[in-house]
N, C-alpha and C positions, 0 to 999 in steps of 0.2 A: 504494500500500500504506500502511495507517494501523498506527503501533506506539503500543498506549498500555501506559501504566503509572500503577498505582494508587501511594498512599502515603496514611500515615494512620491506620492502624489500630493495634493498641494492645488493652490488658489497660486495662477501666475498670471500675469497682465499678457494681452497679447503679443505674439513676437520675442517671449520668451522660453526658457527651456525648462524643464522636469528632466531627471531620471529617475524609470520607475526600477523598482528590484524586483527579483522572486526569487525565494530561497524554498529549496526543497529539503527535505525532512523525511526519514521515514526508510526511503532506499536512493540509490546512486541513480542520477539519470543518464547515464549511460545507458545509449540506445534510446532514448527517448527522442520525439521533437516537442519543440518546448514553442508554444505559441501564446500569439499576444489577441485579445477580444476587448472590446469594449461595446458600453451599452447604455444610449440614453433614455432619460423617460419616452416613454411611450413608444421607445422605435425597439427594433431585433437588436439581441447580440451581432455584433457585425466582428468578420475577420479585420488586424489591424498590421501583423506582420507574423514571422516567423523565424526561428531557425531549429534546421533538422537535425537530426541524432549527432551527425558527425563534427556538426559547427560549421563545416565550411560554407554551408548553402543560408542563404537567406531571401525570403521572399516577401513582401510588403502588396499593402491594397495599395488601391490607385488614389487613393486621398489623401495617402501617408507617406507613399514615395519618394524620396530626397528630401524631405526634412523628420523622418523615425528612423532609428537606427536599432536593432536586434541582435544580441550578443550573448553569447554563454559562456561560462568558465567552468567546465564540467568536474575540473581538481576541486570547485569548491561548492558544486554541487547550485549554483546559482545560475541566473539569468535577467539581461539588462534589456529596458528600453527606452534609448536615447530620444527625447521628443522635443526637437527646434522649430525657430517659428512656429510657435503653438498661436490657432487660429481658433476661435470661438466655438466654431461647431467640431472641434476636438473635445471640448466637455463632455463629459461621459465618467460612468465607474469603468474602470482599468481591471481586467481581470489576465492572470495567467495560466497556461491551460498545457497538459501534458499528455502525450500519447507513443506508447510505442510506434518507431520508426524504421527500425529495419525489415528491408525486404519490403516495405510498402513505401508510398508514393506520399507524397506532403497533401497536407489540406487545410482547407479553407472553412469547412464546416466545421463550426462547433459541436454536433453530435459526435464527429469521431474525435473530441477527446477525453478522455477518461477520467483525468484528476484536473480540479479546480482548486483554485486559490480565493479567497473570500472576496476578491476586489478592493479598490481603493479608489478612492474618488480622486478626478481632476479637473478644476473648474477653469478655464480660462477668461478674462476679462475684455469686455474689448475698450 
């Protein structure tokens, strides 16, 4: 069983940055992909970025591209998300989410990930 928990989030003025955390607990994620979700009132959990078991691969939405960045340090059992020019309708809770990765294909839906982190809010300002 993997327990993560985010931390990191925060009230920032627009055009400023967050880094969120998640630390995992519980077993090694190795082999894992470790993905990033967010979710405002009233809308869907929506995909926000990613990286896969091995670390090298990283895959981002189209509303987060070139300014989120996705990062794991699997020695320490954690996972970063770097968030620049933060734009208003980036407000959302921040959730991170874990799934075995080997021998399967990365993804975008939130049903295929198995361990969730409580979330963390982040409000941006405009």
């Amino acid at each position: 069983q993997v327990q993560l928990e985010e931390s990191g989030g925060g009230l920032v003025q627009a055009g400023g940055s967050l880094r969120l955390s998640c630390e995992a607990s519980g077993r090694t994620l190795t082999g894992y992909d470790m993905g990033w979700f967010r979710q405002a009132p009233g809308k869907e959990r929506e995909f926000v970025g990613a990286t896969r078991w091995s670390g090298g691969v990283t895959d981002y939405s189209d509303s987060v591209k070139g300014r989120f960045t996705s990062s794991r340090d699997n020695a320490k059992n954690t996972g970063h998300l770097q968030m620049n020019r933060l734009k208003p309708e980036d407000t959302a809770v921040y959730y991170c989410a874990a799934r075995w990765g080997i021998l399967r294909s990365g993804s975008h839906n939130p049903n295929d990930y198995d361990y969730w982190g409580q979330g963390t809010q982040v409000t941006v300002s405009s």
